[in-house]
C-alpha positions as CSV (number, residue, x, y, z in Angstrom):
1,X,21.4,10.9,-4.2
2,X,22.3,6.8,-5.0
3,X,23.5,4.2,-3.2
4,X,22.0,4.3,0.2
5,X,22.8,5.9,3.5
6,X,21.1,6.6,7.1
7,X,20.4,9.8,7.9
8,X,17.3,12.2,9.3
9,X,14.5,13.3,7.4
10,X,13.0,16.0,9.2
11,X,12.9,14.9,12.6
12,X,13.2,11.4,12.2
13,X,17.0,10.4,12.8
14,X,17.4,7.4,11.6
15,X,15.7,7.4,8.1
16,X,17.0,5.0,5.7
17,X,17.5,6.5,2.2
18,X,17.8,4.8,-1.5
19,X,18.0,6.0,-4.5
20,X,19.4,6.3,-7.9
21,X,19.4,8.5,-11.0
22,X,16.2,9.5,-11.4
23,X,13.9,7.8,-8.1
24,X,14.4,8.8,-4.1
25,X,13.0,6.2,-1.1
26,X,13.1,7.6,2.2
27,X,12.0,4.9,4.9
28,X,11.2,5.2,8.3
29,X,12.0,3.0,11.1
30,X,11.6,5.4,14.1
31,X,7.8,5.7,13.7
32,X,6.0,2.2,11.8
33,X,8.4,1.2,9.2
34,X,7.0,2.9,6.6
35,X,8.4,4.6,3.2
36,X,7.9,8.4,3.9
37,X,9.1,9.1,0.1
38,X,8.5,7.5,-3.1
39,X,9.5,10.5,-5.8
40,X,10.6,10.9,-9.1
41,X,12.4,13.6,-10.2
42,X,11.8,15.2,-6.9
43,X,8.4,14.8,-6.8
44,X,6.6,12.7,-3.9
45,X,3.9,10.4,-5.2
46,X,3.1,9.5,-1.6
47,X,0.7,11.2,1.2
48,X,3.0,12.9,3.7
49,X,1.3,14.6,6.1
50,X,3.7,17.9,6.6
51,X,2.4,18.2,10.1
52,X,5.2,14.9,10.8
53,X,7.4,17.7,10.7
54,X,6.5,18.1,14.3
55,X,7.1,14.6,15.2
56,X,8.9,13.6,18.1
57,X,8.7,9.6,20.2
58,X,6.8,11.0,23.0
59,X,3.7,11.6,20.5
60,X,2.1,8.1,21.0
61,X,-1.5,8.4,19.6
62,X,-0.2,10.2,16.0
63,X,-1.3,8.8,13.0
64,X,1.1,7.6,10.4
65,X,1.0,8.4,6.7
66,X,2.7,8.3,3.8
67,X,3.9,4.4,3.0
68,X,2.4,2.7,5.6
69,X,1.7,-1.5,6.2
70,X,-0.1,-3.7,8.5
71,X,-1.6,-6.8,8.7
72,X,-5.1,-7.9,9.4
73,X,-8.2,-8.9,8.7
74,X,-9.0,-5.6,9.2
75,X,-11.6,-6.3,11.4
76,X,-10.3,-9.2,13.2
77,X,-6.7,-8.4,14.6
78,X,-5.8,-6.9,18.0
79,X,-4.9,-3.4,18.9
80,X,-1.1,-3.1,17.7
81,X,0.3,0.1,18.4
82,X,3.8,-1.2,18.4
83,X,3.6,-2.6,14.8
84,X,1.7,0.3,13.3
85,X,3.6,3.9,14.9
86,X,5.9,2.4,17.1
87,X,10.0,2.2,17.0
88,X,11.4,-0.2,14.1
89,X,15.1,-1.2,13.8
90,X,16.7,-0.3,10.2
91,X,19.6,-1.2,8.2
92,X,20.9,-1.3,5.5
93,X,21.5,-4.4,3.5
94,X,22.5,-3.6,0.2
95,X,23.7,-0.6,-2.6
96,X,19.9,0.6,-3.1
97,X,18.2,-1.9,-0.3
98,X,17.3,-1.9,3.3
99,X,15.3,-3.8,5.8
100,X,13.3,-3.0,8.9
101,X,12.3,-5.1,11.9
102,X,9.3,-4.4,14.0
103,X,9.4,-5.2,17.9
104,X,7.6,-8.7,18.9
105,X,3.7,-7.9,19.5
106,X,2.4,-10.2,22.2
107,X,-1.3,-9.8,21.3
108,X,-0.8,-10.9,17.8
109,X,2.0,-13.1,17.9
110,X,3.6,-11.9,15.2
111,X,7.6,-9.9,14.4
112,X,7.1,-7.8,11.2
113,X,9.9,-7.4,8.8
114,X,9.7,-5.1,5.7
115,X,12.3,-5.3,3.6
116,X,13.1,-2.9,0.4
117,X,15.0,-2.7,-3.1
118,X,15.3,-0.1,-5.4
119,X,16.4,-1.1,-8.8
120,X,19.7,0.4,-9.9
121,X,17.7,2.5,-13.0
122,X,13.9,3.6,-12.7
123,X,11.6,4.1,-10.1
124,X,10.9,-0.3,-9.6
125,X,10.7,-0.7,-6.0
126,X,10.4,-4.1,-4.2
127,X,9.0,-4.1,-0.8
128,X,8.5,-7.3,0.6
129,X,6.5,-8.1,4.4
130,X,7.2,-11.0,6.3
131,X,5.1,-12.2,9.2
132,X,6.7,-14.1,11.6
133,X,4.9,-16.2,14.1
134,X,7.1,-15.5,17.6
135,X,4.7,-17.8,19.9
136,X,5.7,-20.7,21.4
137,X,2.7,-23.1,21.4
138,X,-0.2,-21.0,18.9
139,X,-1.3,-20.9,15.6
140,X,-1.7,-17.5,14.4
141,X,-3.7,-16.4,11.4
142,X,-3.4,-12.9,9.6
143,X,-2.6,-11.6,6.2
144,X,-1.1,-8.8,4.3
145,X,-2.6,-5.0,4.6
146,X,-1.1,-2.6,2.8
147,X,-2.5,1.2,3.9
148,X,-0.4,3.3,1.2
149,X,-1.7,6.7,1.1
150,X,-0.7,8.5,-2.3
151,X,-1.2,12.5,-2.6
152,X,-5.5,12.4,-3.8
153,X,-7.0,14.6,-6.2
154,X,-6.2,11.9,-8.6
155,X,-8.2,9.1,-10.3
156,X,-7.8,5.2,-9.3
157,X,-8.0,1.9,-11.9
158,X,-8.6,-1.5,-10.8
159,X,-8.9,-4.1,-13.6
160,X,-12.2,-6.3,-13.8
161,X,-11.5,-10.1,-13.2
162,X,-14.3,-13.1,-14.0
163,X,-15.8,-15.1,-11.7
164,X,-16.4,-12.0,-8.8
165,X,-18.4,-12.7,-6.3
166,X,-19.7,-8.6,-6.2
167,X,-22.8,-7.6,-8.3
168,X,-20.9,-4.8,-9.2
169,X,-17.5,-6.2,-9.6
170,X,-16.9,-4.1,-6.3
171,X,-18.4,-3.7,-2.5
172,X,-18.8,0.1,-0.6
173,X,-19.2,-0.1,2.9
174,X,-21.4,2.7,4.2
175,X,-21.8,3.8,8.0
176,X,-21.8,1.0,11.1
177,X,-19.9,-0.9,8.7
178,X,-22.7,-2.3,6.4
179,X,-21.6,-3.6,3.1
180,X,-23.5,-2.6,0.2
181,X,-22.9,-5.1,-2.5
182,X,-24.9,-3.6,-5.2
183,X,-23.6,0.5,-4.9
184,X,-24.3,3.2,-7.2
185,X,-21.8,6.2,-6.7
186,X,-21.2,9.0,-9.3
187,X,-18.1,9.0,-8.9
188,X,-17.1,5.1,-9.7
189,X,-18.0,3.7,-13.5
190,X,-16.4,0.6,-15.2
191,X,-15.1,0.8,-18.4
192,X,-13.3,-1.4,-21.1
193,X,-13.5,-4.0,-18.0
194,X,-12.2,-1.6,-15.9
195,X,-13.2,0.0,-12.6
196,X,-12.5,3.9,-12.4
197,X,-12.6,5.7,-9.1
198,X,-13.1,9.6,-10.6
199,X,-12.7,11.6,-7.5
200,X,-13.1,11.2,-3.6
201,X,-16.1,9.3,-2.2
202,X,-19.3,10.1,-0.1
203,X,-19.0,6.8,1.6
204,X,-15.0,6.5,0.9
205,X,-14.3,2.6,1.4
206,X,-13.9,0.4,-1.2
207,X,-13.2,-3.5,-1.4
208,X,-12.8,-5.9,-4.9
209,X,-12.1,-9.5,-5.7
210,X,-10.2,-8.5,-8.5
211,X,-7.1,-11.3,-9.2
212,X,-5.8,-9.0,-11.7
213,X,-2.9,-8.8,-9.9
214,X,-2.3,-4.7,-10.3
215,X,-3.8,-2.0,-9.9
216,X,-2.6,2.3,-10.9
217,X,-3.3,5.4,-9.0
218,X,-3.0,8.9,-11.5
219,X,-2.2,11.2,-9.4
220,X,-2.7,15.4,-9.9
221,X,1.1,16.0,-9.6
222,X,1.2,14.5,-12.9
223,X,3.0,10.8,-12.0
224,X,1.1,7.5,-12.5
225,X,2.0,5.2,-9.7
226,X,1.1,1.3,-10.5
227,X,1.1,-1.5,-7.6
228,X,1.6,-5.1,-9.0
229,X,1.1,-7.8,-6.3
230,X,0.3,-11.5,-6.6
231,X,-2.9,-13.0,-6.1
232,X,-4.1,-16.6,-5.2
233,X,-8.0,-17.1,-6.2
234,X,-7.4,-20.9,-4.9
235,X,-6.5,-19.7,-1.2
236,X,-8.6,-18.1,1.6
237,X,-9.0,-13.9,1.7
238,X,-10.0,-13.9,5.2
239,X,-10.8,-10.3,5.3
240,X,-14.7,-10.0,6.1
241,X,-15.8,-9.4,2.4
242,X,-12.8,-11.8,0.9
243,X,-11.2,-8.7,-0.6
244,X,-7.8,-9.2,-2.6
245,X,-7.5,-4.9,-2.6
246,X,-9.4,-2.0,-1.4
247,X,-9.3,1.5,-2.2
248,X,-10.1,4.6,0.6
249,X,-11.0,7.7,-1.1
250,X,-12.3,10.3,1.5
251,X,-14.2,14.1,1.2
252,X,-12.3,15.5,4.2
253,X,-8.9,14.4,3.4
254,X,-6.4,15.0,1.0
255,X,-5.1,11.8,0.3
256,X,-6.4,7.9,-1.0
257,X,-5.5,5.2,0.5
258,X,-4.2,1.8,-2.1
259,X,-4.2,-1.0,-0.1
260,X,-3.4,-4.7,-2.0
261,X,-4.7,-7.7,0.9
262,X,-2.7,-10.6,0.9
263,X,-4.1,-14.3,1.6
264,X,-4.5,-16.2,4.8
265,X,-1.6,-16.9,6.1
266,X,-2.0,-20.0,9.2
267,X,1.2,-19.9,10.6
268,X,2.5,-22.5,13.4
269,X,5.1,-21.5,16.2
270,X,8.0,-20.6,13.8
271,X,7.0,-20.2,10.8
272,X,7.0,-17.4,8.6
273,X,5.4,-15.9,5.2
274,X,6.2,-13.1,2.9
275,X,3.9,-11.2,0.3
276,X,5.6,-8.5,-2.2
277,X,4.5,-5.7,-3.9
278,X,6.3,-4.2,-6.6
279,X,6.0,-0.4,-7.3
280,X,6.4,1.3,-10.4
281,X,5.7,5.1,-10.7
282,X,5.6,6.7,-14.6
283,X,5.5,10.9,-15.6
284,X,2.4,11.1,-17.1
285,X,0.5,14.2,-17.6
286,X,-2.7,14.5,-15.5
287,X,-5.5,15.1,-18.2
288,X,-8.7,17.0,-17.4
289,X,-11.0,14.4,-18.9
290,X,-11.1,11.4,-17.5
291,X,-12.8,10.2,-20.9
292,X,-9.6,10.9,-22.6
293,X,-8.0,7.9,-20.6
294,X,-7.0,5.2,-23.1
295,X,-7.4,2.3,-20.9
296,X,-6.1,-0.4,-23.0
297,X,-2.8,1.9,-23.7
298,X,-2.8,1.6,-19.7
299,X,-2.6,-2.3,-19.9
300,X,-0.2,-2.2,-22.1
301,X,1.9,0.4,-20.4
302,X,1.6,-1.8,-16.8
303,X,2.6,-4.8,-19.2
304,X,5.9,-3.3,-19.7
305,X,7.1,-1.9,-16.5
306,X,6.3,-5.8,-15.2
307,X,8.8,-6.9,-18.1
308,X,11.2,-4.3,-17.4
């Protein structure tokens, strides 16, 4: 398929679907505004739960995956059901773009808008979050939370930027929501100025400082899916741990979660503020060895999808 069109996907009626030669975006404005597809070549890079299949509006307490946004801090921001699984409005605005708008949330204050572009060749996808302050007389302060859940089995690399204000270049937060800030886990190393994430975690949260401004997910289905975001180190993080991105990498599920976090925003009655992340995904076989990763070859590659 190109061009775009509204039509179900499975049993969501009003999907929204891009696409182009080689790259298919389904989006989802009946439950959270979220991108339920991201594949190339007919492969899905995202984490879509099949049991959605079943979905219907009556089931209020499901859990979204697949694509999915918010805002936070994490652990500052009301309840918002509506934002995160309820009913969006879509449409489409362009030949490969679309936009969604969330109902206005009381608690937070805030209308969401997520809008989305496909470029007209290659898998380059633009999806850009505004947060709009809808009070009348409050200041309202909350950032950009990305909760993208890819397909796991697969490895995650975040670069390594100086000054960090972790130890370890990284935090892991363990049970009752203790931070560790000096963590040893088997199954994270850095290398070449580079933290890898080899396989799913005992204690799966992760949170870094990095301002590298990317970070790339290799997933087992053999496609390499990069996240390129901006990042402000003169601003305020206002997450707990000041985190500019954080990885979820559970035992018990098969999925990770990528999540770029987005700065302060301290928005008066009115105002608005937008935060984009750019997606790239590359077929790449899935080696066995994780030593045989050439991680400079991986800059370099990342380089040239953000000049493309």
């Amino acid at each position: 398929m190109q061009a775009a069109e509204q039509k179900p996907f499975w049993n969501f009626p009003n999907a929204i679907w891009l696409g182009n030669e080689t790259t298919q975006v389904v989006l989802c404005p009946d439950a959270g505004g979220r991108v339920l597809e991201y594949a190339l070549h007919g492969t899905n890079v995202l984490g879509l739960d099949p049991k959605e299949k079943e979905w219907t509006p009556e089931l209020k307490d499901f859990v979204p995956s697949a694509g999915r946004f918010d805002v936070g801090p994490e652990q500052l921001i009301p309840q918002r059901d509506e934002l995160w699984r309820g009913e969006w409005v879509g449409e489409i605005t362009g030949e490969r773009s679309a936009r969604m708008i969330s109902q206005p949330h009381a608690q937070t204050g805030v209308q969401l808008v997520r809008e989305f572009e496909l470029a007209e060749q290659g898998s380059r996808l633009t999806c850009t979050q505004t947060i709009r302050n809808i009070t009348e007389n409050r200041t309202v302060e909350w950032c950009h939370w990305s909760r993208t859940f890819a397909v796991g089995g697969g490895r995650a690399y975040v670069p390594v930027t100086e000054p960090s204000r972790f130890p370890h270049n990284y935090v892991q937060y363990k049970s009752g929501g203790w931070l560790n800030m000096r963590p040893r886990d088997p199954q994270i190393r850095e290398r070449d100025h580079m933290i890898e994430i080899l396989g799913p975690l005992e204690f799966p949260k992760l949170g870094m400082d990095s301002m590298s401004g990317w970070f790339a997910y290799h997933a087992p289905n053999d496609l390499l899916f990069v996240k390129r975001f901006p990042t402000f180190p003169d601003r305020v993080y206002n997450e707990v741990a000041g985190l500019s991105m954080s990885i979820w990498y559970p035992q018990d599920r098969p999925v990770i979660e990528l999540e770029p976090i987005g700065p302060r925003e301290r928005l008066g009655p009115g105002e608005e503020a937008s935060f984009t992340e750019t997606w790239f995904l590359v077929e790449r076989p899935f080696p066995a060895d994780p030593d045989a990763v050439d991680l400079g070859e991986l800059r370099r590659l990342v380089d040239r999808l953000s000049e493309g």
